[in-house]
N, C-alpha and C positions, 0 to 999 in steps of 0.2 A: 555885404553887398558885392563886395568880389567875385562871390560864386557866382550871382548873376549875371555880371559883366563878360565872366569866361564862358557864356552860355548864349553870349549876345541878349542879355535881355537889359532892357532902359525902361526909365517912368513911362517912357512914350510908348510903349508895346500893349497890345490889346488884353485886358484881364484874362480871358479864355489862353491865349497862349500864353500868359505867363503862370499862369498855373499850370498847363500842361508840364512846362518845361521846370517847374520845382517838383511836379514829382518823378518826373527821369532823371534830374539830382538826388534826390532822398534815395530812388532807387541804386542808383552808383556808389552815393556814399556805403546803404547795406551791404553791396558786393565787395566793395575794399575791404568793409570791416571782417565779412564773414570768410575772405582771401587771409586776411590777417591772423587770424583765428586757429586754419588751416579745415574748417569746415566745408562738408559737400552741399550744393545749392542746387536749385534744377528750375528753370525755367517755367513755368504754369503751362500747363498743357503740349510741353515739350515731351519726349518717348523717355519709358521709363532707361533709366541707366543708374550708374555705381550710387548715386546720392539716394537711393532706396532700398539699398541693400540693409540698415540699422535696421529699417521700419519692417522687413522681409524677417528677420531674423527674432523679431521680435511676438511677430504674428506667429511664424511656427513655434516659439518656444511657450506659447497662449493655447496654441492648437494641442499642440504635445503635452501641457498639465489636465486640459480638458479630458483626453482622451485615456491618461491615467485616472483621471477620477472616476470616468468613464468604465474601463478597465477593473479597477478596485472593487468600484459595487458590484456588477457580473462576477467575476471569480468569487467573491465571498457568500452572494446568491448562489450558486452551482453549490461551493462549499456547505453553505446550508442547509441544504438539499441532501447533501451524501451524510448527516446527520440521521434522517430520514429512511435512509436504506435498506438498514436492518429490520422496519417494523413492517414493510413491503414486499412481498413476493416477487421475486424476476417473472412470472408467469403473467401477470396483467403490468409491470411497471419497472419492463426491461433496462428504461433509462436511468433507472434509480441505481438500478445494479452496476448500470455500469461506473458513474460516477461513485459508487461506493466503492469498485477495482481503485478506481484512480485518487480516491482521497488524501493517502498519504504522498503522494506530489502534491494536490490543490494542497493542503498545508501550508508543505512547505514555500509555494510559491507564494500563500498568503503569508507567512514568515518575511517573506523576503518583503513583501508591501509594506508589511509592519516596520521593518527598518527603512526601508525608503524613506516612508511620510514623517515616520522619528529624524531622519536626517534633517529631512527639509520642515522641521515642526511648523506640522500643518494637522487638525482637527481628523484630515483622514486617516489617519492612523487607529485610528477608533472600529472605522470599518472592517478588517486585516482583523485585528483584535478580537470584534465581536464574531465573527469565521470559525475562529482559532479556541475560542472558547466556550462558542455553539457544538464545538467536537470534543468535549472534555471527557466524553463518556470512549470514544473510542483510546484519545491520549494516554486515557487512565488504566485502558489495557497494550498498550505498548510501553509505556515509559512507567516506573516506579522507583520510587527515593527511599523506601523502608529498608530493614536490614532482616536478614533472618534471623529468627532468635535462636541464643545458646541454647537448645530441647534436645534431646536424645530421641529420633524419629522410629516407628514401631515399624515399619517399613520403607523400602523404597520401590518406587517404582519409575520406568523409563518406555516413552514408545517414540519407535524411530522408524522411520519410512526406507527403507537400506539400498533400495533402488535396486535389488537383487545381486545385490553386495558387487555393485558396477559388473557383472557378468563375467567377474574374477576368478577362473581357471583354477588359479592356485591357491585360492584361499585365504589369501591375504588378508583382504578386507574383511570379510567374514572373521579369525581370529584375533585381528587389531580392536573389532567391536566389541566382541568378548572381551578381552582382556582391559578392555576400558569399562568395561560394566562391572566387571570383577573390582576392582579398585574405587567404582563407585557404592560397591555393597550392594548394586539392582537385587531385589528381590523376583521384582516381575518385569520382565519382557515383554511390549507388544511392538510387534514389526507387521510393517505395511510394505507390498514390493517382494515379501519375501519369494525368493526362489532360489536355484540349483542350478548346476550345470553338468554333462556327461564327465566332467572330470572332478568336479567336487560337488557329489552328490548329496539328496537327503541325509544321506549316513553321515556324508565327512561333517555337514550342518552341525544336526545332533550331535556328534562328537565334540565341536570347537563350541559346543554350550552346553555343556555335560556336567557344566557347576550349576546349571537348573535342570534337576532328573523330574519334573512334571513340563509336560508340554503340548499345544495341542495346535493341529497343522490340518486345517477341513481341508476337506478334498469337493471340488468343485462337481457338481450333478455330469451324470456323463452328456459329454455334450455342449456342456456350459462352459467355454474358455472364463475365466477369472483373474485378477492380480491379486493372488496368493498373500494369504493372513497366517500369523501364527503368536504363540503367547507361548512364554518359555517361563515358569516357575520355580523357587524354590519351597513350596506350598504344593499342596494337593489341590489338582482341579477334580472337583468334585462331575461337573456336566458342561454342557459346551453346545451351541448351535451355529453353523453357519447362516448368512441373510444376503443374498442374493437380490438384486435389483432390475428389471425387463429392461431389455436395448442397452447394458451395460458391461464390461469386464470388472468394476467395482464394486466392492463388495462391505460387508460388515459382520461383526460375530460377537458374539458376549460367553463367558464362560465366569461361571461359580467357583470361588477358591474359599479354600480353608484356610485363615489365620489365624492361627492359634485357638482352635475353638470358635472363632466367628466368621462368618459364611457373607463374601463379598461377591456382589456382581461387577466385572469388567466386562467394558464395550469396548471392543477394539472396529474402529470405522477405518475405512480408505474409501472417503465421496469421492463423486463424478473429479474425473482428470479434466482441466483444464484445454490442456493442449496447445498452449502457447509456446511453447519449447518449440514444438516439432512446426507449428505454422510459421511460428517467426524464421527459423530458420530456410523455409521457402521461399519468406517475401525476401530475405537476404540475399538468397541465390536470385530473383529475380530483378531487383535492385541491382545486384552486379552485371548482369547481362542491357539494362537498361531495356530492359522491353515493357512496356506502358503497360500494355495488356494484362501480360503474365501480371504486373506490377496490382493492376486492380482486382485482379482473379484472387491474386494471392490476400491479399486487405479482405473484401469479401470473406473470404473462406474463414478469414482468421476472425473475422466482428459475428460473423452467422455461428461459429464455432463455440464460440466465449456465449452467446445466447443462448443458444441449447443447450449447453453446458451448466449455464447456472439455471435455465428449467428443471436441470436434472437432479440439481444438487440441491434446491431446494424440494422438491418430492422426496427425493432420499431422506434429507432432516425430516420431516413430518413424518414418512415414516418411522424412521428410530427414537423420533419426540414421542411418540406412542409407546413403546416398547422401554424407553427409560423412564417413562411417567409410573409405568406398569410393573416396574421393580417390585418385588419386595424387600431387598436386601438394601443393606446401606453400598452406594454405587460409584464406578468410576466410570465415566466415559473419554475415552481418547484416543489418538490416533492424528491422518493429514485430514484435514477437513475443505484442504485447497480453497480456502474462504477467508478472507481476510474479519478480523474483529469489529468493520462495520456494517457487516454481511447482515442478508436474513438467511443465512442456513445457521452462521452463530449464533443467532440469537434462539432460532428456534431450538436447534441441538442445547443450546445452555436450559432452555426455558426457566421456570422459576424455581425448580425444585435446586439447580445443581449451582455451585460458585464456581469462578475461574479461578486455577490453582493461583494464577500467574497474579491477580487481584487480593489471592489471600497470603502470599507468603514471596513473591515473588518481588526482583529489584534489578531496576538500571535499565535498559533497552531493550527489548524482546523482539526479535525477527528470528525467525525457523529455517527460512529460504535461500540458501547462498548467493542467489543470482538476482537479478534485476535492482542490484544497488544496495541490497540487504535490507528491503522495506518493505519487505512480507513475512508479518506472524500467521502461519497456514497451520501449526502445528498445535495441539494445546493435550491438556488434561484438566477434567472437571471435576470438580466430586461433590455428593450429598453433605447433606449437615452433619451427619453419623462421623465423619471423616472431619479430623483436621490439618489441615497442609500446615508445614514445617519450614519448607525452602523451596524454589523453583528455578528454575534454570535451563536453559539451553546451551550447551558448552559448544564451542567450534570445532568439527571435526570435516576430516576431506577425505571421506570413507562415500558421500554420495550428495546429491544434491542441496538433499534436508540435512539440518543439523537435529542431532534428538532433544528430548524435553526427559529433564528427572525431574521428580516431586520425591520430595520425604516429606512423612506424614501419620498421624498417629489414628489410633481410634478412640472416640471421646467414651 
């Protein structure tokens, strides 16, 4: 009854105010207690202030799991999709192609989800997963755990894109190549890029690869600028075409060799160029100047560029998908195909007759392309049933952009 008394309240006080005045004490008491505590309180319908900040902090960390969930299913739909890429043409379903460029990031960034939701064990971890294992078919041409086996290979063969052996005066590169093919035992040579220069010419070429005396270096229609093909053997080339492509410098060529008594087709390709090289380093220049314009001009040119581009490179496959189907010889096809492994120019150029060396003999991480992070295999060798791969491999070399691709390999 004291607390009433200190509140002026007596028997004799009207019901309606003494209950008013018991709950303005219960209120005071909670405020001491919640003082006591060291808790924040806030008035009903007073502005908000510091005593909202838990409830604020809580709300975004509600917002932010959403928008990861959010997050998670779109990227692994996009990822799904670039599953999808290879069996599509860029000509009617441009945006396939492109996410199938960009597949090995989505990956890895569904990699990264995959540990996330592992961290925070949570159900979406499944999503990231099911992504990651919807693309098993591409994986399974980048990464392999097999070993090659102890075999004694009936040949070797090696094709390297040489970038016109970096425009090397002296020759350097051009004889460091050789002499590392030499030590590989290369049987046969296919180079993409190849070229010369006024100081080390055709001749000095043929000289610094004089350990293959068969060789065959088409000469472009007069008129026809080209990026220069050739095949260097220690085998007789029996015959030889060059294949030429409309609105292009890229080219392609197959030549008949003799081993040992049996008569092999090689396709040496070098599909439509890219050209990201040369565009990126424009948006760079223009990025540094900070000018917006130049900045969109340049993006444009470079997204319009990669689209016609891969129109280009998928007509190119269909054509030489005709011309390897058309074999009669047991075949190799290889060369840059500037086409990643979930491409549809790969899948066309593979079509059903040929395997990928890389799938049949091949082990550990496969990228061709020194640049953009090392998460492009642009490079391959295929071959018919006639053929068995041995080993494959890409070894690191800083002779030119690409790194080359050997296969040893026998004949069944």
């Amino acid at each position: 009854m004291w607390e009433w008394a200190r509140f002026g309240i007596s028997a004799h006080d009207s019901p309606i105010r003494a209950f008013r005045l018991s709950r303005l004490l219960a209120f005071c008491q909670r405020v001491s207690r919640s003082c006591q505590n060291g808790r924040k309180w806030r008035v009903r319908g007073a502005g908000r202030g510091q005593g909202e900040r838990p409830m604020g902090k809580k709300a975004v960390s509600k917002l932010f799991y959403h928008l990861s969930i959010l997050s998670t299913f779109l990227l692994a739909g996009i990822t799904l999709a670039g599953a999808f890429s290879g069996q599509l043409s860029p000509a009617g379903h441009i945006r396939f192609a492109f996410i199938g460029l960009a597949l090995p990031v989505l990956l890895l960034i569904n990699f990264a989800a995959l540990i996330y939701w592992a961290i925070r064990l949570r159900v979406w971890l499944l999503i990231p997963l099911i992504a990651i294992l919807g693309n098993w078919g591409y994986l399974s041409r980048v990464i392999r755990f097999s070993s090659p086996p102890p075999s004694l290979a009936a040949f070797t063969i090696a094709t390297y894109n040489v970038d016109a052996f970096n425009g090397d005066q002296t020759g350097y590169s051009c004889k460091e190549i050789a002499r590392y093919m030499e030590e590989q035992h290369a049987d046969i040579l296919c180079m993409q890029e190849f070229g010369s220069n006024r100081e080390f010419n055709v001749d000095s070429v043929k000289k610094a690869f004089s350990t293959w005396p068969y060789y065959s270096i088409p000469q472009a229609p007069a008129g026809t600028p080209i990026l220069q093909l050739a095949v260097f053997s220690k085998y007789p080339i029996l015959s030889q075409q060059l294949i030429t492509y409309p609105d292009s410098k890229n080219c392609s060529m197959w030549c008949d060799i003799d081993i040992n008594g049996k008569r092999i087709r090689i396709f040496n390709n070098h599909l439509q160029t890219t050209e990201v090289s040369s565009n990126k380093r424009t948006l760079e220049k223009e990025l540094k100047k900070d000018n917006t314009t130049g900045t969109e001009h340049a993006i444009l040119k470079l997204t319009d560029g990669l689209e016609e581009n891969f129109v280009k490179r998928a007509a190119q496959a269909e054509h030489m998908h005709k011309l390897i189907t058309a074999s009669p010889h047991p075949t190799l096809v290889c060369g840059d195909f500037n086409s990643l492994p979930s491409s549809y120019t790969y899948h066309t150029m593979k079509g059903n007759r040929l395997k990928d060396g890389f799938q049949t003999c091949g082990h550990g991480y496969m990228y061709t392309f020194r640049y953009f992070k090392r998460l492009l295999r642009i490079d391959y060798i295929f071959h018919s049933e006639e053929l068995e791969g041995l080993d494959y491999f890409s070894p690191e070399l800083d002779y030119s952009d690409h790194n080359p691709v050997v296969m040893r390999m026998k004949i069944k």
